[in-house]
N, C-alpha and C positions, 0 to 999 in steps of 0.2 A: 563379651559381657554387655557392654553398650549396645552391640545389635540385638542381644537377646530382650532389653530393657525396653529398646524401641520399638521392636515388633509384637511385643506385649503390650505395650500403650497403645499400637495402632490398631490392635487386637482388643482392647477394652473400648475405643472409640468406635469403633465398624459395630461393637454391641449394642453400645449408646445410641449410636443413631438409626438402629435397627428396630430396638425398641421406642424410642420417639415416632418410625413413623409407622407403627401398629396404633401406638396409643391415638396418634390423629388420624386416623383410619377407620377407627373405631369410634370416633368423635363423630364421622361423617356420618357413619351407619346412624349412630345413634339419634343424629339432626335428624336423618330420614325417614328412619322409623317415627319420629316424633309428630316430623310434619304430615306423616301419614295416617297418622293416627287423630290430628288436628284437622282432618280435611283436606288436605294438599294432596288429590287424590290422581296419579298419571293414567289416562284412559289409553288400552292398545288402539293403533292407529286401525286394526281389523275392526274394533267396535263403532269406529263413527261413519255416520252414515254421509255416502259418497254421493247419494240420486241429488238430479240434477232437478230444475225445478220445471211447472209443465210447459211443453211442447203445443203450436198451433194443435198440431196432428189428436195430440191427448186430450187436448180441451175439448175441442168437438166433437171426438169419441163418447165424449160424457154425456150422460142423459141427468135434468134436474135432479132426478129420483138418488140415483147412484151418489150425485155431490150431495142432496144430503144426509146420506146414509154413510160417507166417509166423516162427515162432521160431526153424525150422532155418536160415531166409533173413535170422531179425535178427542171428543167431550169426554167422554170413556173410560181412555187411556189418562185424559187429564186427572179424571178425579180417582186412579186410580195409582195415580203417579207412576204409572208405566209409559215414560219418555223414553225416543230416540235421541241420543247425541247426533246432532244435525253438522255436516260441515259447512256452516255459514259463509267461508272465505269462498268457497269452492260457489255457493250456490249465488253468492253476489255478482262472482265472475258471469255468471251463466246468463241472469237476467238482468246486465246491465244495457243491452241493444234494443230487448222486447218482452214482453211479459202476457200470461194466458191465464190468469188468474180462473178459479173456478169458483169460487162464490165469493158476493161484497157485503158488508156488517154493514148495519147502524146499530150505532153504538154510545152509548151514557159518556161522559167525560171522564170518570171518577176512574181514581188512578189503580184500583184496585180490581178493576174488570178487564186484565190483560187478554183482552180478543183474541190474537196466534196463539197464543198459551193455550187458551183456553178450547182449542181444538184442533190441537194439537199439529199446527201447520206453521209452516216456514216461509222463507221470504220467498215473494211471487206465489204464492196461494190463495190470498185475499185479497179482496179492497176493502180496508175498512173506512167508513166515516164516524168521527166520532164529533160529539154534541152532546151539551149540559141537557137529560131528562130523554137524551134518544128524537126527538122531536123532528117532523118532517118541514122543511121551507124549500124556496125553487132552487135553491143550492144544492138542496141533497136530490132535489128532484135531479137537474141536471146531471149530476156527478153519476147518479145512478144510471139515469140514461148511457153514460158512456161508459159505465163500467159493464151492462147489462149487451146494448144494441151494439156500439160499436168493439167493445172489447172484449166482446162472447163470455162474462160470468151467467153459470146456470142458478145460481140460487140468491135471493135475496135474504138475510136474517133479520129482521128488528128484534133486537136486542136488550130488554129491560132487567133489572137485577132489582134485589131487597135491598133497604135502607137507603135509596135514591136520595138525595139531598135537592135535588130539583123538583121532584114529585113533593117532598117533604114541605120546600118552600113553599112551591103551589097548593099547595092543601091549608097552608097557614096563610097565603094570601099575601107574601114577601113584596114587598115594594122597595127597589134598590139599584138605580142609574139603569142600564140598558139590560139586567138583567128581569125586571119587571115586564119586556116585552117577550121574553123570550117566554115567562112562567105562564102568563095566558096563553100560549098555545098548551100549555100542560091542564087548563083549567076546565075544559070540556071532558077531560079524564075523569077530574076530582066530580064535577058536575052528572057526571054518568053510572059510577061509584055511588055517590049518593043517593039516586034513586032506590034503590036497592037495599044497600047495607043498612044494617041494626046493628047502632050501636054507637060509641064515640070515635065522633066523626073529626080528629084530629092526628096532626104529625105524629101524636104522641102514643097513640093506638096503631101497634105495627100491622094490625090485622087491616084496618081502614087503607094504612098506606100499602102494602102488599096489593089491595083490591085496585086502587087508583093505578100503580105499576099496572098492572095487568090492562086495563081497561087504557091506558096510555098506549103499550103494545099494539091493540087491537086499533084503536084510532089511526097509528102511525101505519099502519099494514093496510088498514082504507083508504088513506088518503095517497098511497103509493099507487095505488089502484084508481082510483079516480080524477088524480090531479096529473097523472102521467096517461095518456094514451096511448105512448110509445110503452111503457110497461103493461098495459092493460092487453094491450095486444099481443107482446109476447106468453105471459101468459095463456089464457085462451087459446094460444095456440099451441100450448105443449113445450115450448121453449125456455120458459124460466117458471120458475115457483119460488112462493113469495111466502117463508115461514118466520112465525114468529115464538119468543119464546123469553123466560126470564133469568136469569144465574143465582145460584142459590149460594151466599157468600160466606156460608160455612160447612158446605161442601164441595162449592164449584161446580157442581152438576146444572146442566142448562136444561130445567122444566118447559121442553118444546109443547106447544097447545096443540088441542086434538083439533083437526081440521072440521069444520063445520059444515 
């Protein structure tokens, strides 16, 4: 009688704890589903992209035309938010001895004009420099030289976007510690701009500052040309090309200029 009483409680306990760990089982699924549904999204490891980043060999392969016809197509995919999951660890390892970059930005400071993003390129792809208003000095001269002559990038971009706050300043005339020197190089924009333009000639008219943007582009893409002879010659020579172009901040699309 005792064995029978026993083996029946041990018998109601093996149910007990059968059913506890369905109920926590089912708790888990339930977290997972939740967080799946919250964004907590697992990518198969088949879907991330394993290429490595470029090769001496690949760089040189490249013709100016080609790089930037991969950046009209990464601008693209950007604003069509048709992204590759990139494998970042993988591509760090790769270019951490040497790097063959295929084209270098100038680039506005403003935190909102993510350059890689924005065409749609990973690490060891680009050089970017970036600067409040995109603006050219011997700095960017140099760096360019060496991202260009000695580090074989085919394509230069200067890079202007809407709603510039430097363009903005310069056009209102901003005076303010060592930002004041940097705005007159922006002021032969606003100056160039204004020949031209009808109409109000203030930050406050986006249409005037959209015009100075542009006319700042154009300035920074001359003076690349002119103040560099080591770029002046590559160019001419069929070696680099030097485009320019603005980002359109409510679509992300980069309005490249028709060459002249």
């Amino acid at each position: 009688m005792k064995k029978k009483a026993l083996l029946g409680l041990l018998s109601l306990c093996l149910v007990l704890v059968a059913s506890t760990s369905c109920k926590e089982k089912a708790k888990v699924e339930d977290k997972s589903t939740v967080a799946a549904t919250e964004g907590t999204v697992q990518i198969p490891e088949a879907e991330v992209l394993t290429s490595t980043v470029l090769t001496a060999a690949e760089q040189a392969a490249l013709k100016p035309a080609d790089v930037f016809n991969l950046l009209k197509e990464g601008n693209k995919e950007f604003v069509e938010d048709n992204l590759t999951v990139r494998n970042n660890s993988q591509r760090v390892r790769d270019a951490a001895t040497a790097q063959f970059p295929m084209a270098t930005v100038l680039s506005c400071l403003d935190s909102r004009v993510p350059v890689e993003d924005i065409f749609h390129r990973g690490i060891g792809d680009l050089f970017v420099a970036r600067i409040a208003g995109n603006i050219v000095n011997e700095d960017i001269l140099g760096s360019f030289e060496f991202a260009t002559k000695v580090s074989g990038a085919k394509v230069i971009v200067v890079l202007g976007h809407e709603y510039c706050g430097a363009v903005m300043s310069a056009i209102d005339d901003v005076k303010l510690g060592n930002i004041t020197a940097l705005l007159a190089k922006i002021q032969p924009a606003v100056a160039a701009a204004g020949k031209t333009f009808e109409g109000e000639k203030t930050a406050a008219n986006p249409a005037f500052v959209e015009a100075v943007c542009d006319h700042n582009v154009e300035i920074a893409m001359e003076q690349l040309r002119t103040k560099s002879p080591i770029l002046k010659e590559l160019e001419d020579k069929g070696e680099l090309l030097i485009v320019g172009g603005v980002y359109d901040m409510k679509t992300g699309k980069v309005n490249f200029f028709e060459k002249k």
